[in-house]
N, C-alpha and C positions, 0 to 999 in steps of 0.2 A: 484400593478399597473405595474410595470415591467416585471412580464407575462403574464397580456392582453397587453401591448403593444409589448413584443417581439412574440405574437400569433396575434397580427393583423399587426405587421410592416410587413410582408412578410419571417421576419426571420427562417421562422418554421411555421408547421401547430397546430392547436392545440393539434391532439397527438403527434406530438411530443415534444411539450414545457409542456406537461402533463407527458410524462416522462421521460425527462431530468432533470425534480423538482418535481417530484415522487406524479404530486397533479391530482385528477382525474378529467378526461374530462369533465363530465359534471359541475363541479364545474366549472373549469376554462370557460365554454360557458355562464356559468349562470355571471361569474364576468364579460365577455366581454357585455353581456346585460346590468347588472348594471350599467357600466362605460357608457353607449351608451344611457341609460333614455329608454329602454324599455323593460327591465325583468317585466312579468306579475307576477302580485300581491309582488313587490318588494317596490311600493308608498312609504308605511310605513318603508320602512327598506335602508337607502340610503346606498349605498358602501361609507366607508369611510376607506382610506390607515393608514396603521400603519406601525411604522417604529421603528425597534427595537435597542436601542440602547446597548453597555453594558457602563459597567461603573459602579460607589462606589453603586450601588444599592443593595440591598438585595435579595436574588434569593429565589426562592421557597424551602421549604424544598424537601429534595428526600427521596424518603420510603429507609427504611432501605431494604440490600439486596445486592446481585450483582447485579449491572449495566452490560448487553451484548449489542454488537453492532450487527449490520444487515450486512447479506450479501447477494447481489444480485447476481445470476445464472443466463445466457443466455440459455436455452436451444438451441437444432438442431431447432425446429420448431417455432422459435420465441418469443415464451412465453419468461416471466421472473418471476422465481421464488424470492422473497425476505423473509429471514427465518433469525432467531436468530442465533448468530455466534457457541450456545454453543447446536447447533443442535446433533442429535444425528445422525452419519454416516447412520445405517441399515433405520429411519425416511425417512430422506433425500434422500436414492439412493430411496426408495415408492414413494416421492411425488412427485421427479422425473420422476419415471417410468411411473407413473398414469398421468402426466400431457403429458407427450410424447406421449401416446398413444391418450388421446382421441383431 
């Protein structure tokens, strides 16, 4: 609920409240419909807010393994790459390359 409201208070457009909380656009146009009572073929499915709390809960188990974090890349042309932290350099400068180009 808090980012179709900061996507329709005027605070931001929808791309960009799409990627400042890394969630994609058409989702987030589909939740502003929801929230608005006319997402097609949405009747059966109403938008309902969840709200996560932490606390003495039980958390899911996590697969064994290392856990890596993300790192997001600005490229010159605007794109933004986001890739696993434990990327491999020679990978990396490729998908680079290749997203710069086309």
């Amino acid at each position: 609920m808090r980012l179709v409201a900061e996507a329709s208070a005027g605070r931001g457009s929808v791309a960009a409240v799409s990627r400042r909380y890394g969630v994609c656009r058409s989702l987030l146009y589909r939740w502003r419909l929801a929230v608005a009572g006319d997402a097609p073929g949405m009747a059966d499915e109403p938008f309902t807010p969840v709200v996560v709390a932490q606390g003495p809960h039980p958390t899911a188990p996590q697969p064994p393994g290392p856990r890596f974090g993300m790192v997001e890349i600005a490229l010159r042309n605007g794109r933004v790459l986001r890739v696993a932290e434990d990327i491999a350099p020679s990978r990396l400068a490729g998908l680079a390359s290749a997203l710069e180009r086309s």
